[in-house]
N, C-alpha and C positions, 0 to 999 in steps of 0.2 A: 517176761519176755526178755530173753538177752542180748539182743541185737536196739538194745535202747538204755541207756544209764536211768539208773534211780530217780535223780535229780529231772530227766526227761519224762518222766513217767507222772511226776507228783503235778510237774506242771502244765503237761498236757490233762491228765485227771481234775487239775482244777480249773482246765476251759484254754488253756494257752492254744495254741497253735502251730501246728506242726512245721518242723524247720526239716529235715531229713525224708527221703524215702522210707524207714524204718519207723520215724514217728507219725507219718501218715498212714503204714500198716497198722499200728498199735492204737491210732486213733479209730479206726473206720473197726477194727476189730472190738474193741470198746463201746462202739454205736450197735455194732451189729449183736453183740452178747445183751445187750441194756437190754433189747429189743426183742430178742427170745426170750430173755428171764420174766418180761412182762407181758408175751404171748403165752408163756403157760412153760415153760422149758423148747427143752429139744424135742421135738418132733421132724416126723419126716417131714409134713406141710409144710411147716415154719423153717424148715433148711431149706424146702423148695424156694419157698418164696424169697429168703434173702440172697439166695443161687439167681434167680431169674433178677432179682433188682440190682445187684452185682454187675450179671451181665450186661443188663441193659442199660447200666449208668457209665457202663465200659464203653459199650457201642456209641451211645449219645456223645461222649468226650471225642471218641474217635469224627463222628460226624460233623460234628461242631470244629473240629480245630486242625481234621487231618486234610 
């Protein structure tokens, strides 16, 4: 991902916490790949699913704090 340096990459990888908009993409992208590769790959179900959990943890944030 290039919108992240190496150095942010390794330390988020090893559990740090994201400082930037860009390492919070990389993190949540990260979560979400872990999560298909141990659902069985890419399928259409399992991109639904993390489409609709996506969404809904977008909505939640929005509800919560808008």
């Amino acid at each position: 991902m290039p919108y992240i340096d190496p150095e942010a990459r390794d330390r988020l990888d090893k559990g740090g916490q994201p400082e930037t908009a860009g390492e919070l993409n990389y993190a949540i992208t990260r979560v979400v790949d872990d999560y298909l590769i141990r659902k069985g790959g890419i399928r259409y179900a399992h991109l639904n699913e993390v489409i609709g959990v996506l969404d809904c943890a977008k909505l939640e944030l929005y509800r919560r704090l808008a």
